[in-house]
C-alpha positions in Angstrom: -23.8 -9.4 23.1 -20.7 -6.6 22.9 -22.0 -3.9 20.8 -18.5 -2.2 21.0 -17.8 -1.0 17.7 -15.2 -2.2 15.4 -13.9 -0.2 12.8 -12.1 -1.9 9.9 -10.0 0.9 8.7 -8.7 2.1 12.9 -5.0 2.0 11.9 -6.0 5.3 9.4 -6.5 7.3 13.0 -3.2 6.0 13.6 -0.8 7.9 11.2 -0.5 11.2 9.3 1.3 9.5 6.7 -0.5 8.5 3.8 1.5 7.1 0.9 0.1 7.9 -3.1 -0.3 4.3 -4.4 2.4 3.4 -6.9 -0.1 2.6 -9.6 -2.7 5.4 -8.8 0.3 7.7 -9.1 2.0 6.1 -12.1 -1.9 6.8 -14.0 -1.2 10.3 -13.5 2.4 10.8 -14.2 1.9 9.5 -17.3 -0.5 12.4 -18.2 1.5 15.3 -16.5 5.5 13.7 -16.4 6.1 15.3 -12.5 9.4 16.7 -11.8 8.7 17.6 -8.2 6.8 15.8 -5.5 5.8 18.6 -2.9 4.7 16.6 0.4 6.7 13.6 0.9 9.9 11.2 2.6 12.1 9.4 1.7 10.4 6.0 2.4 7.5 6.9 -0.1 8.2 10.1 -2.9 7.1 9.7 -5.9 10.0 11.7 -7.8 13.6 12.1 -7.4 13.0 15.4 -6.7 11.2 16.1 -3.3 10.3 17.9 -0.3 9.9 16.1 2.8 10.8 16.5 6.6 13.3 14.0 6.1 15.3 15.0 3.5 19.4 14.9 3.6 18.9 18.7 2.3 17.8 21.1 5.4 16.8 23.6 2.7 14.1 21.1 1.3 12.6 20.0 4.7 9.8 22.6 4.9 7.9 22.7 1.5 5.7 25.6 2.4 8.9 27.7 2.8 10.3 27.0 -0.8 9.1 28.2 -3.9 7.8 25.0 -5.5 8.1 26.5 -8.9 11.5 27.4 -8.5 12.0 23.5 -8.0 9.7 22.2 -11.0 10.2 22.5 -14.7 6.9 20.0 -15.7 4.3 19.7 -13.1 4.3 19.3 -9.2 2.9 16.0 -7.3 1.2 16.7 -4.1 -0.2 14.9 -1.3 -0.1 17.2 0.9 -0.3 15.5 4.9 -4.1 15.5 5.9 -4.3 17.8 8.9 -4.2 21.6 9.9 -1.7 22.3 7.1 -3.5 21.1 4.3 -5.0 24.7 3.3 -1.3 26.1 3.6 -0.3 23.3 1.2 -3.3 24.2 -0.9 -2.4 27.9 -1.2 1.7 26.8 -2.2 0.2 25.0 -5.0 -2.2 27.6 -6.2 0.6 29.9 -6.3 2.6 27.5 -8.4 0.2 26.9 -10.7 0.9 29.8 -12.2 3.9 28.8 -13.5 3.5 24.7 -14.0 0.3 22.6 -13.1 0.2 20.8 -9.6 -2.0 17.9 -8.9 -3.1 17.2 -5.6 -4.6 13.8 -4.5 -7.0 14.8 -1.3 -9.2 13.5 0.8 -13.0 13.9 -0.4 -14.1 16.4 2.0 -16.6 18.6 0.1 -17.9 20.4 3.4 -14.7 22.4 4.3 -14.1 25.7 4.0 -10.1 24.6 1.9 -12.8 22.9 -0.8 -14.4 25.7 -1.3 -11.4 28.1 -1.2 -9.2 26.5 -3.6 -10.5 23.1 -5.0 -13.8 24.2 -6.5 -12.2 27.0 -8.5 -10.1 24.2 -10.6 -10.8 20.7 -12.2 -11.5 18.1 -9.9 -11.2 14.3 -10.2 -13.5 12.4 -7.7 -12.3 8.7 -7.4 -14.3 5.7 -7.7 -13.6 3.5 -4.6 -11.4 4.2 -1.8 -7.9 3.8 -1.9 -5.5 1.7 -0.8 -2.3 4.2 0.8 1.3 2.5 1.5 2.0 1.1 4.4 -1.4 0.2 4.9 -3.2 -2.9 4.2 -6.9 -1.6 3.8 -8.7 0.8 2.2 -9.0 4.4 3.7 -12.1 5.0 5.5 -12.7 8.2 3.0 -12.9 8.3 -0.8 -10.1 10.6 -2.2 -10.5 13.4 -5.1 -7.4 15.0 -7.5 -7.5 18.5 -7.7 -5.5 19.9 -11.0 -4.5 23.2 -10.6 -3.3 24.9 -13.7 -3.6 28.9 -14.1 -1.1 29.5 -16.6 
């Protein structure tokens, strides 16, 4: 009998690039009307406007060296990449929340120090089910949360 395990969801250990569903993001644009999306590429923003490693613009390539508020007249999308510079990402947002809200889909990791820091202090959304990210064709293996920040 092979008791190796075999995890559905592998290909998420695979990438650090986890594409907002269209329909999941269109459910919140429709509440805040985004004019920015903070973390993204070409292949999968949300908004005309963007920040993204790829971008044509050199000056747009590094999100947490703009001012995103500079950048947004409405409210900012952001889903920020998973990793080491998600409490950097975290901290851009809270400063531009002074100035227009930002909404952050995350994952649902109520045991970090970042949650504690800078989600719990705003309104959270905890999602029912796990998402479904582009370019993927399974759920994640983690349930996801939206964070609106909004200190004006």
């Amino acid at each position: 009998m092979n008791h190796t395990p075999q995890f559905k969801n592998a290909e998420y250990g695979k990438k650090n690039n986890w594409g907002t569903p269209q329909s999941f993001f269109d459910e919140w644009n429709n509440q805040f009307n985004f004019d920015l999306d903070a973390a993204a590429d070409k292949e999968l923003t949300k908004c005309s406007n963007w920040f993204g490693i790829d971008h044509d613009d050199e000056v747009r390539r590094d999100a947490l060296a703009l001012d995103w508020a500079y950048y947004a007249q409405s409210a900012i999308w952001c889903n920020p990449p998973y990793g080491r510079q998600l409490p950097k990402f975290l901290a851009k947002g809270l400063e531009a929340s002074k100035q227009v809200p930002v909404v952050f889909l995350l994952p649902n990791s109520t045991d970090t120090r970042w949650f504690h820091d800078y989600c719990m202090p705003n309104k959270i959304h905890f999602i029912k089910g796990r998402l479904t990210f582009g370019g993927y064709h399974s759920p994640a293996g983690f349930g996801s949360i939206v964070v609106v920040m909004d200190n004006r």
